[in-house]
C-alpha positions as CSV (number, residue, x, y, z in Angstrom):
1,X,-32.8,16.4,3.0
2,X,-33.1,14.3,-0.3
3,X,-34.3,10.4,-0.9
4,X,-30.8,9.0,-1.8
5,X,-29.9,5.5,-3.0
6,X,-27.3,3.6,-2.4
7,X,-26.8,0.7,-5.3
8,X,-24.7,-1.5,-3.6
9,X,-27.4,-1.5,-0.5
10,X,-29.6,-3.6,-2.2
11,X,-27.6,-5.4,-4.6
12,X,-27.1,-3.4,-7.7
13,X,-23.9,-3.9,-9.6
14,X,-24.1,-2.2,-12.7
15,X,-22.6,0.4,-15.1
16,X,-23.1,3.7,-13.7
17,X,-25.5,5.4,-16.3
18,X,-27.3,1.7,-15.7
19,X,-27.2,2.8,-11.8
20,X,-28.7,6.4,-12.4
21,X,-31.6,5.0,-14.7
22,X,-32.7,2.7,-11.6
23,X,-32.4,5.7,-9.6
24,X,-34.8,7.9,-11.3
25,X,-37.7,4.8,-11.5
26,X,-36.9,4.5,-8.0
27,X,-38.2,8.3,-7.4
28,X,-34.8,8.8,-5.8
29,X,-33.4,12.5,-5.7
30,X,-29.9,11.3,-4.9
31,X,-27.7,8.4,-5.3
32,X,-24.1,7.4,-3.7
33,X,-20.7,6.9,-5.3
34,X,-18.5,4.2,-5.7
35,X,-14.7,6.0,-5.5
36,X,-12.9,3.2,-7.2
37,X,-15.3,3.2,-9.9
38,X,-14.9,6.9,-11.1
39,X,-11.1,6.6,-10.2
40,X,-11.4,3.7,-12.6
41,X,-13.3,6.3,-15.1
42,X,-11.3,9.0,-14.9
43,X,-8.3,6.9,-16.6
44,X,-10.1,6.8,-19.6
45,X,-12.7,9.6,-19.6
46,X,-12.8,12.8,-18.5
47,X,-14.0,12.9,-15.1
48,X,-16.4,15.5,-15.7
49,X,-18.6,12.9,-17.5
50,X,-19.8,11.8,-14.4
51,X,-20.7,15.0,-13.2
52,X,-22.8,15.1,-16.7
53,X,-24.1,11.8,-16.4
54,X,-25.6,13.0,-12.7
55,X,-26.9,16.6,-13.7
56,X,-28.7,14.6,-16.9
57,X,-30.8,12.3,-14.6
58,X,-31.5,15.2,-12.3
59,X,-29.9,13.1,-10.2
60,X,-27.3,14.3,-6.6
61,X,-24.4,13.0,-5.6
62,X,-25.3,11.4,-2.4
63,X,-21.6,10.1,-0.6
64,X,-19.0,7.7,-1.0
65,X,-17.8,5.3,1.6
66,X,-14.0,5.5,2.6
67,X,-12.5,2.1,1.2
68,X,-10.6,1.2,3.9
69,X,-11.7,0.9,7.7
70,X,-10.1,2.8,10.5
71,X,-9.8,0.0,12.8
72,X,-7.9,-2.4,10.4
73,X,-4.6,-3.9,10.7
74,X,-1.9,-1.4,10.3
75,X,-0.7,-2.8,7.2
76,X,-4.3,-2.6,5.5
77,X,-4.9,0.8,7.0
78,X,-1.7,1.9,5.6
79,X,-2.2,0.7,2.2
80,X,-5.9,2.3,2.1
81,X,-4.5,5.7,3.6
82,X,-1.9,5.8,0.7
83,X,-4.8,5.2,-1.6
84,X,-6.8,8.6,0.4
85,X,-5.4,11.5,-1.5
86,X,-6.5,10.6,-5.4
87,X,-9.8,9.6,-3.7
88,X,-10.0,12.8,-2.9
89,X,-8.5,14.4,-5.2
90,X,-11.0,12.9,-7.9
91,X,-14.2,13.4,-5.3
92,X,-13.3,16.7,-5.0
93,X,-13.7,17.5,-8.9
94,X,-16.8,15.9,-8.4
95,X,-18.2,18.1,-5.6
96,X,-18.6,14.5,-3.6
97,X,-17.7,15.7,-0.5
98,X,-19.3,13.3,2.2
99,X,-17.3,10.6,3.4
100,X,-18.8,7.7,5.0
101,X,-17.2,5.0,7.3
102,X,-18.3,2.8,10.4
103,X,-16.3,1.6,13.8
104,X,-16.2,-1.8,14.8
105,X,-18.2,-2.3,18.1
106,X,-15.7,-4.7,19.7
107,X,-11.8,-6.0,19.6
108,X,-10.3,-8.8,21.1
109,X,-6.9,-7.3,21.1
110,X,-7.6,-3.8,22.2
111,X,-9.1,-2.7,25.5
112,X,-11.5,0.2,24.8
113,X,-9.2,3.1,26.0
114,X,-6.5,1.4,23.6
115,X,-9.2,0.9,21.1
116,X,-10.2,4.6,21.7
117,X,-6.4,6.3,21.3
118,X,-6.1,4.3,18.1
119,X,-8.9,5.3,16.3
120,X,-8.5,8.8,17.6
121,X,-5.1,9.0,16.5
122,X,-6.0,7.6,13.0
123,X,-9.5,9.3,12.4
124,X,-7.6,13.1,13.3
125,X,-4.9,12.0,10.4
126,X,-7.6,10.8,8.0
127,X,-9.7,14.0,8.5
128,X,-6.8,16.4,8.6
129,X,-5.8,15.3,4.9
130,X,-9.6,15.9,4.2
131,X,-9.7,18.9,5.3
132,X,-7.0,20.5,3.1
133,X,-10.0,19.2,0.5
134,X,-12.8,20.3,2.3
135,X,-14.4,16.7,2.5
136,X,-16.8,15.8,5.8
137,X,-16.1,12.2,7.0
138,X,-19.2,10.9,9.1
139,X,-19.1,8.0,11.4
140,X,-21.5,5.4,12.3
141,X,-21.9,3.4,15.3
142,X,-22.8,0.1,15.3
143,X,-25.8,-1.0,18.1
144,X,-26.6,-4.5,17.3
145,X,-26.2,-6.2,20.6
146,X,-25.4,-9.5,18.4
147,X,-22.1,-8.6,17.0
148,X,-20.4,-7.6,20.0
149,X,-21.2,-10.5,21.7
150,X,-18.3,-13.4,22.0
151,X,-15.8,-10.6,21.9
152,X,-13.2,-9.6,24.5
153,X,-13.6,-5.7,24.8
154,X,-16.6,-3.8,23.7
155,X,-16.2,-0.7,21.8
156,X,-18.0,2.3,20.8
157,X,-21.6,1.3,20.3
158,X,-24.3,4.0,20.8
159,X,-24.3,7.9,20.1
160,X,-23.2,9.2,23.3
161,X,-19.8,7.1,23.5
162,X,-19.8,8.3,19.3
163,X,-20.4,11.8,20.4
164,X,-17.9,12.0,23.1
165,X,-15.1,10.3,20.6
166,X,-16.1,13.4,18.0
167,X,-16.0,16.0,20.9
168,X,-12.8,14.2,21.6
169,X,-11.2,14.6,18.5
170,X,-11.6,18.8,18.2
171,X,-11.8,18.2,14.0
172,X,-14.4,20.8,12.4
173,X,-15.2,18.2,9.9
174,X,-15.7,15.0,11.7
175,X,-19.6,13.8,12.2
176,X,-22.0,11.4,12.7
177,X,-23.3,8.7,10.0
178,X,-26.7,8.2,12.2
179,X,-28.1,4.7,11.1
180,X,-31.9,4.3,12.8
181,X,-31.1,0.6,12.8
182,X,-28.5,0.9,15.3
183,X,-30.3,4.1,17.2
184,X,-32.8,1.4,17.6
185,X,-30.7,-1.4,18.2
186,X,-28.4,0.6,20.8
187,X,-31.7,2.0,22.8
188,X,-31.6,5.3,21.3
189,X,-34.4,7.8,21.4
190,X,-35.6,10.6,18.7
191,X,-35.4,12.9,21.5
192,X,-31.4,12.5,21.1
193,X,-31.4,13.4,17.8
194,X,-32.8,16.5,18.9
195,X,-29.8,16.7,20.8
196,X,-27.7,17.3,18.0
197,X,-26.7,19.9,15.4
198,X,-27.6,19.1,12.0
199,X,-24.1,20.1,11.1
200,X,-22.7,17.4,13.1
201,X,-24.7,14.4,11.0
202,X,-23.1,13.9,7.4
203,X,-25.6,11.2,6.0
204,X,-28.2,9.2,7.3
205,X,-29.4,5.7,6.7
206,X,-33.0,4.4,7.1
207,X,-34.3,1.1,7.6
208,X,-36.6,-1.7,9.6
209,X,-36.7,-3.9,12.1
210,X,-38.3,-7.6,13.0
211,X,-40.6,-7.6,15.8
212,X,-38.4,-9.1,18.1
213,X,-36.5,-8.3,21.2
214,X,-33.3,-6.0,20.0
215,X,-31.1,-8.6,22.1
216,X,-31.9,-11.0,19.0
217,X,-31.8,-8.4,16.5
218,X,-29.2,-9.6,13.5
219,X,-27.5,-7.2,11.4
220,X,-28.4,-8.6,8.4
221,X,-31.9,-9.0,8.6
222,X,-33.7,-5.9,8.3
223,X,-36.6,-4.6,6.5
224,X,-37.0,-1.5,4.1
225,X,-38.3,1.7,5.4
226,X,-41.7,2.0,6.9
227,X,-42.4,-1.9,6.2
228,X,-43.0,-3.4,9.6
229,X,-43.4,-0.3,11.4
230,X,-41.4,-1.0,14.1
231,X,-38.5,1.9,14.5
232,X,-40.1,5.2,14.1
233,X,-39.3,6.2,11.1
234,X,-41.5,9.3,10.9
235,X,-40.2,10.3,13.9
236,X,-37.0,10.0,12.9
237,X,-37.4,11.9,10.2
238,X,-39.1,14.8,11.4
239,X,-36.1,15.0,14.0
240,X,-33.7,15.5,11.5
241,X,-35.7,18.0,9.7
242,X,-36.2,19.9,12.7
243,X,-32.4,20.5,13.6
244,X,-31.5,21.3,10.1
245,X,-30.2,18.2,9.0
246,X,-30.1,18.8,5.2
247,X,-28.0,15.9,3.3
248,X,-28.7,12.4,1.8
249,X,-31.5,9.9,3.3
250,X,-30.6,6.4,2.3
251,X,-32.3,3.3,2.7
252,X,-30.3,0.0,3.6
253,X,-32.0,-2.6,4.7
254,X,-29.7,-5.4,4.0
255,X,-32.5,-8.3,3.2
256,X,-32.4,-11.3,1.6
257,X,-35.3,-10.9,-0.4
258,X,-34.7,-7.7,-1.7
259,X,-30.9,-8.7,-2.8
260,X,-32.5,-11.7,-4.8
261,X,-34.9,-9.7,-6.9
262,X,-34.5,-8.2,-10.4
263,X,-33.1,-4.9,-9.8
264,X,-35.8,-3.0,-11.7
265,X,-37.9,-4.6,-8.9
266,X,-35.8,-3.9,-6.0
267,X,-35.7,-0.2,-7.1
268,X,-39.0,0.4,-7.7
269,X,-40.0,-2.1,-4.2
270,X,-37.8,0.3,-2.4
271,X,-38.2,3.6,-3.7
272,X,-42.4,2.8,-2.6
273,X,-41.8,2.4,0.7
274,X,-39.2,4.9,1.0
275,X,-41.5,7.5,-0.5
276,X,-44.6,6.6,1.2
277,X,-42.9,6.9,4.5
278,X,-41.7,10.6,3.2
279,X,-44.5,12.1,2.8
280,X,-46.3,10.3,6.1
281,X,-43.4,12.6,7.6
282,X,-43.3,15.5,5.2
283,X,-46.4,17.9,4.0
284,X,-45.2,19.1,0.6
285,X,-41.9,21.6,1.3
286,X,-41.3,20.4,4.7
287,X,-37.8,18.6,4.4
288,X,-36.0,21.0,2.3
């Protein structure tokens, strides 16, 4: 497993050798892509650049989040599934080959077997053009109790119903996107995670919780890794480790104060935490 940051997580829009520099005073081993940014690259430079710009920082490539969502409209799913192939065409010379996405919990159009066949019938097409590129899409589920209130049908929502979908599916490189947010927020335990292959997760993202009961839990307002103490984070981690889990760690604690601070501050505010909660669950060597 590596320490991985995600820019956009807590508010960084910059230039991407901008984006690597925060990385590195952020003691982070990794850091995600944006796709439409090196598409955008690669029409003027040589895409190998990036590559360059990454091995001079000492710096991974984390993953890159698919820029459409599965359970869109058909026409907006259709225009992003047109968009897939020189996504991955230009990931691939990149060697970026985790894929992220995320399932709305709800519909109020679809009941969930409906809801269920869809996504089924769309996820097998997106990962069957992967495939041919050797790309890994992961999945998350989303737990908070919040945002599928006040909707008509409920859809997946925990790691069991996300586990049976995969199992469901038969694709080699389908797997999880495990949040500990919404393992939390869903009522999921570490022993779960022990369930799983580490194979089967893709990436991982890490944040905390309020003190309050998980029926009032909102998305939005989480804390950074290890700050409030409330999901197990050490736990968590030491699960992973233990069933081989061996990919990017990322912190994204979608908070308000962290999105308003200089990003120099951010970086370095997050990157503490995140590290100080590593090695609570790491002696040195432990999650390579």
């Amino acid at each position: 497993m590596f320490r991985n940051l995600s820019p956009e997580a807590i508010n960084i829009n910059r230039i991407l050798i901008e984006k690597l520099r925060l990385a590195k005073i952020g003691n982070f081993e990794g850091m995600d892509i944006s796709i439409f940014e090196c598409l955008e690259f690669s029409k003027n430079e040589k895409i190998w650049k990036i590559k360059s710009l990454f091995e001079s920082f000492d710096v991974k490539i984390g993953g890159w989040a698919l820029p459409f969502n599965i359970g869109d409209k058909e026409e907006k799913f259709s225009e992003g599934f047109e968009k897939l192939q020189d996504c991955l065409k230009t990931a691939k010379e990149l060697s970026a080959f985790r894929v992220y996405t995320w399932f709305y919990p709800f519909s109020d159009e679809l009941s969930f077997k409906e809801n269920f066949q869809l996504h089924k019938e769309r996820t097998r097409k997106i990962c069957e053009i992967m495939d041919e590129y050797g790309f890994k899409l992961g999945i998350e589920f989303v737990g908070t109790e919040s945002l599928r209130k006040n909707h008509k049908y409920e859809f997946i929502w925990n790691l069991q119903q996300m586990m049976e979908f995969i199992e469901e599916l038969k694709m080699e490189n389908v797997g999880i996107l495990l949040d500990s947010w919404h393992l939390y927020a869903s009522e999921g335990r570490i022993d779960d995670i022990k369930k799983l292959k580490g194979e089967k997760i893709v990436c991982v993202h890490v944040n905390d919780a309020p003190p309050i009961p998980k029926e009032n839990l909102k998305d939005d307002e989480r804390f950074l890794p290890g700050e409030t103490g409330v999901i197990d984070l050490v736990g968590f981690l030491k699960a992973l480790n233990e069933i081989g889990y061996a990919g990017p760690v990322t912190p994204e604690p979608f908070n308000k104060r962290i999105n308003q601070l200089p990003d120099e501050i951010a970086v370095r505010l997050t990157g503490g935490y995140f590290l100080k909660l590593w090695e609570k669950a790491f002696s040195k060597g432990d999650s390579e």
